[in-house]
C-alpha positions in Angstrom: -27.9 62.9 19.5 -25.8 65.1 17.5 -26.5 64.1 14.1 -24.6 66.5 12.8 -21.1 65.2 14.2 -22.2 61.4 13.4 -22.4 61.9 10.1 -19.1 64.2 9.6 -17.7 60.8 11.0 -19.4 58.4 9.4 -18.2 60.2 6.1 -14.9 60.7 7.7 -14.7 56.9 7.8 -16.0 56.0 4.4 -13.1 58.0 2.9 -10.5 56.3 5.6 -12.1 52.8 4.5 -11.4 52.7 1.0 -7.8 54.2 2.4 -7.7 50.6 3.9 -9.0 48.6 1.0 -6.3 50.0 -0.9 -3.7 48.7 1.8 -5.8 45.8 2.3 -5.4 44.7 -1.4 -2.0 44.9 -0.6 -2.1 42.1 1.7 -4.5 40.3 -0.3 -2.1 40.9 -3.7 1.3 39.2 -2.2 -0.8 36.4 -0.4 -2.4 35.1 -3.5 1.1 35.3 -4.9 3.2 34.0 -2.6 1.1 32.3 0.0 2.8 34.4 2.8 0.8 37.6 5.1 3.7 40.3 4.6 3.8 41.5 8.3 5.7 44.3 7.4 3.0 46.4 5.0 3.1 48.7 7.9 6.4 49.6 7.6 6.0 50.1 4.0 3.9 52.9 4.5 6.1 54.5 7.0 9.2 54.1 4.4 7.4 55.5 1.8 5.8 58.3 3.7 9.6 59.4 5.2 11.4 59.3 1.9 8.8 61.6 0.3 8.8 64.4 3.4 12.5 63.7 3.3 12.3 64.4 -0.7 9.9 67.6 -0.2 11.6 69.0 2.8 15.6 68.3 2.5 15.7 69.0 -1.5 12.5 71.5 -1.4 10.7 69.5 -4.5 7.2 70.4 -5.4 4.8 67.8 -4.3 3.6 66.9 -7.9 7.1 66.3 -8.5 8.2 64.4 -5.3 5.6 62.2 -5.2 5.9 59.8 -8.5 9.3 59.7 -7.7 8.4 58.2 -4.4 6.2 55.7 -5.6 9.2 55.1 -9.0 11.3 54.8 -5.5 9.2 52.1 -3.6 8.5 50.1 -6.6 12.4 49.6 -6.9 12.7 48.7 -2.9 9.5 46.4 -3.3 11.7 44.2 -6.2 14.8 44.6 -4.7 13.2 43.4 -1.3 11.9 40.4 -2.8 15.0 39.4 -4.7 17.9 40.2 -1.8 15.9 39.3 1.2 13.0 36.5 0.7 13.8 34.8 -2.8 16.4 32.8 -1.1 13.7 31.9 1.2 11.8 30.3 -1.1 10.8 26.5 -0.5 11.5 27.2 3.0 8.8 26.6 6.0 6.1 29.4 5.7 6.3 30.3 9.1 10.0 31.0 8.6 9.1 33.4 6.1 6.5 34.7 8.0 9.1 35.7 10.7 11.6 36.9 8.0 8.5 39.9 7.2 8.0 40.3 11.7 12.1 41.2 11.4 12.1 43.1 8.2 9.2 45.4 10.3 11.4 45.5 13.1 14.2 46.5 11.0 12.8 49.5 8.6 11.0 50.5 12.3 14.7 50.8 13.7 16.1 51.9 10.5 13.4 55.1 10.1 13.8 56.3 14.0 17.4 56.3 13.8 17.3 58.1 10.4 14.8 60.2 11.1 14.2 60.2 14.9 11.5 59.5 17.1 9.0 62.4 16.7 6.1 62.8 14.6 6.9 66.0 11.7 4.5 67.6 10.1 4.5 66.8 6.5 5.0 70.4 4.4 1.6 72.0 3.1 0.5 70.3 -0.3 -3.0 72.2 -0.8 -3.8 75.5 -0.5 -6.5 74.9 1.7 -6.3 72.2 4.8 -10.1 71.5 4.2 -12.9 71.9 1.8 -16.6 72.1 2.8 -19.1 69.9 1.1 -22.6 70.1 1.6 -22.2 71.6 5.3 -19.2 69.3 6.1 -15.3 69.7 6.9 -13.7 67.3 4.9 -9.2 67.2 4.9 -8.1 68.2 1.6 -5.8 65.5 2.0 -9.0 63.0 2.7 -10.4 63.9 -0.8 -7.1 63.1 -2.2 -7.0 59.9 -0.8 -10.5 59.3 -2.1 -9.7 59.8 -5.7 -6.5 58.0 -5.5 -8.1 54.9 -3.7 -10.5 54.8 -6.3 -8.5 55.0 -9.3 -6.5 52.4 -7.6 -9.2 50.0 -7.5 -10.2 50.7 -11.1 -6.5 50.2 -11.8 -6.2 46.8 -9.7 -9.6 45.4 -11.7 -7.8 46.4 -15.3 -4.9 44.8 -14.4 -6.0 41.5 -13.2 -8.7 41.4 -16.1 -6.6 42.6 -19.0 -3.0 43.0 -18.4 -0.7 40.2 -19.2 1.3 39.9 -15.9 -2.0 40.3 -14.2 -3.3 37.0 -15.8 -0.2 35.9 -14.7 -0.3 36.7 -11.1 -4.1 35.2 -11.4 -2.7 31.5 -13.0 0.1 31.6 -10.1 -2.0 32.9 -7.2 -4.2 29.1 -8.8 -1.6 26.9 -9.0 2.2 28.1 -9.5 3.0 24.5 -10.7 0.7 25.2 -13.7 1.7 28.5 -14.1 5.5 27.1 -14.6 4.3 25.0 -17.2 2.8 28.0 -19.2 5.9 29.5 -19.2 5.2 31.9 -16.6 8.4 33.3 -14.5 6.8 32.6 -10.9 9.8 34.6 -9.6 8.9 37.5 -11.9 5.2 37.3 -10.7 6.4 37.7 -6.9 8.6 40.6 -7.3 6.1 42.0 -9.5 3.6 41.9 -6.4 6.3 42.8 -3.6 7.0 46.0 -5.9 3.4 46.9 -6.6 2.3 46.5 -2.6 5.2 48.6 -1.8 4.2 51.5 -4.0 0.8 51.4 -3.1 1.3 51.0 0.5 3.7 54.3 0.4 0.8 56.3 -1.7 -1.3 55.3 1.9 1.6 56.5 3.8 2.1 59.6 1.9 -1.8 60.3 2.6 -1.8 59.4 6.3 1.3 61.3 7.2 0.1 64.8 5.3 -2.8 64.3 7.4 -0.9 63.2 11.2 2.6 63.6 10.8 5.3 61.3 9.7 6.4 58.9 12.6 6.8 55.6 13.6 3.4 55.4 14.5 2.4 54.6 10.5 3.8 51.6 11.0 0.5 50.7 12.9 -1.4 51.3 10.0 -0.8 48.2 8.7 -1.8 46.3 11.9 -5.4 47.9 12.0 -5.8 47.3 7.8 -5.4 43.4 9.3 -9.0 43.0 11.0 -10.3 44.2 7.3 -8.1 41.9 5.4 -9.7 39.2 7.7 -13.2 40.2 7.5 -13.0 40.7 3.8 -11.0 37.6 3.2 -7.7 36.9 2.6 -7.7 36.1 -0.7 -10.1 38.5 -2.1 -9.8 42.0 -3.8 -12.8 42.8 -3.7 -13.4 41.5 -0.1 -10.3 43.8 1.0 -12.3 47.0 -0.4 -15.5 46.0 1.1 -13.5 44.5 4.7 -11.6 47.7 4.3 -14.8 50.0 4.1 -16.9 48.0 6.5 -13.7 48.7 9.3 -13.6 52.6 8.3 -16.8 53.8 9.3 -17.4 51.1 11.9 -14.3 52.3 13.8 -15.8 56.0 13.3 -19.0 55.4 14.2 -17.3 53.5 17.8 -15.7 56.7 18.4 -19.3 58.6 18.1 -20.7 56.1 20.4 -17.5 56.6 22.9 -17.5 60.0 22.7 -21.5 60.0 23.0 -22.8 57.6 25.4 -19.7 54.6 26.9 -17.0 57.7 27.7 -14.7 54.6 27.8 -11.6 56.5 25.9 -10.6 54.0 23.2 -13.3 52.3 21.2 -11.7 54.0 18.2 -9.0 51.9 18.4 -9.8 48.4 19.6 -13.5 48.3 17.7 -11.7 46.6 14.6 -10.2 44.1 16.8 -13.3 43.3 18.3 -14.4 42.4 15.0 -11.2 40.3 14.0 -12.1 37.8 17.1 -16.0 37.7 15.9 -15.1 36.6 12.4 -12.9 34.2 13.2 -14.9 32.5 15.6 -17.9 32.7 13.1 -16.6 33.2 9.6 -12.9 32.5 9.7 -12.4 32.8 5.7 -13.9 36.0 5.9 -16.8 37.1 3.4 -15.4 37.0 0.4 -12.6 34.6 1.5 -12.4 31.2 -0.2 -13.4 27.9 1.8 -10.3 25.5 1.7 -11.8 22.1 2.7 -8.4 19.7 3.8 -8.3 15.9 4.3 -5.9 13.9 6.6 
């Protein structure tokens, strides 16, 4: 066995996993909002990630400088998303939202290729280095970026929820919005609140992705593979998406040692979280962390 490349992998995939707990809260965050899975996180990524090579490339701005105003940029689309688009849907069937999100991924997918075209690009050089070697291992600058970013993130998510005041209000809402109304809490403030802060987080996971494949419509997938950890973490749990978004990032790396090592099969990397989605819902459907919802007719 070549230890050596499992565990360049398997720490490979611990930095990709909190990478999808950060996009994973994102799904979490506008579901225990809004009550609606936002389809279209993907796509948020792959908006986010265009506009800032489009920012560093066509107007030559330094990275440090580009990319705040790409997430100040994404925070504005996120509200202005929410307000224009699926405001008015509001009080309408959920699976008529739900479609709403399939189209709006359809749209930004279509919208993006016809912008920027079809290809991947490589996103410009941010670090002076590509890699940096710790303890004996090759590890994308880009990776460690991700790492501290994710992190802070998370630290940032728990000090909002716990402390800040539209945090407590998102909490009383996510509870019971009727309630929340009667507090004096603006639900509609809550949920564009939410849309804008998936929508900047999602494009600081795009940003990271495409520095390290190249910007294309293929980031839109992202947001279908953060799905199985949303699922296994549960749906409405922050702390589940981390974990679910962990648990998915090294398993899918340690599939592609075992591919690569013993099955030769060619795309275990790939279809290992899905094999996981199907298990959990037939055993755990609410996921790990995920909260039991017991229903009488």
């Amino acid at each position: 066995m070549k230890w050596e490349l499992l565990t360049q992998l398997l720490v490979n995939g611990l930095i990709v996993g909190t990478l999808y707990g950060v996009v994973a809260m994102c799904f979490v965050l506008i579901y225990k909002s809004t009550q609606i899975v936002n389809f279209a996180q993907g796509e948020f990524l792959l908006v986010g990630a265009w506009f800032c090579y489009w920012l560093l490339t066509d107007f030559a701005l330094p990275f440090y400088i580009g990319f705040p105003i790409t997430l100040a940029f994404m925070m504005i689309f996120g509200i202005l998303l929410q307000v224009v688009v699926l405001r008015p849907m509001i009080g309408k069937p959920i699976i008529s939202v739900i479609m709403m999100t399939i189209g709006l991924a359809m749209f930004f997918q279509s919208l993006m290729s016809a912008i920027f075209g079809g290809y991947a690009r490589s996103f410009p050089e941010v670090f002076a280095t590509r890699s940096v070697n710790i303890l004996g291992l090759e590890v994308q600058s880009a990776y460690m970026m991700s790492l501290v970013v994710s992190l802070v993130v998370m630290v940032g998510f728990y000090y909002f929820f716990k402390y800040s005041r539209m945090g407590l209000a998102m909490r009383a809402t996510a509870f019971d919005q009727q309630v929340a109304m009667s507090l004096g809490i603006s639900v509609k403030q809550v949920f564009a609140m939410a849309w804008a802060i998936s929508a900047m987080v999602s494009a600081l996971a795009g940003v990271v992705v495409g520095m390290v494949n190249g910007v294309s419509s293929a980031l839109s997938f992202f947001g279908i593979k953060v799905f199985p950890a949303v699922i296994l973490g549960g749906l409405d749990s922050i702390v589940g998406a981390i974990v679910g978004g962990i648990i998915i990032g090294v398993l899918e790396n340690l599939a592609e040692y075992c591919d690569s090592q013993f099955f030769q099969i060619g795309n275990m990397y790939a279809i290992a979280p899905f094999y996981v989605l199907v298990i959990i819902l037939m055993i755990k459907p609410y996921g790990l962390f995920g909260t039991k919802k017991v229903e009488r007719i």
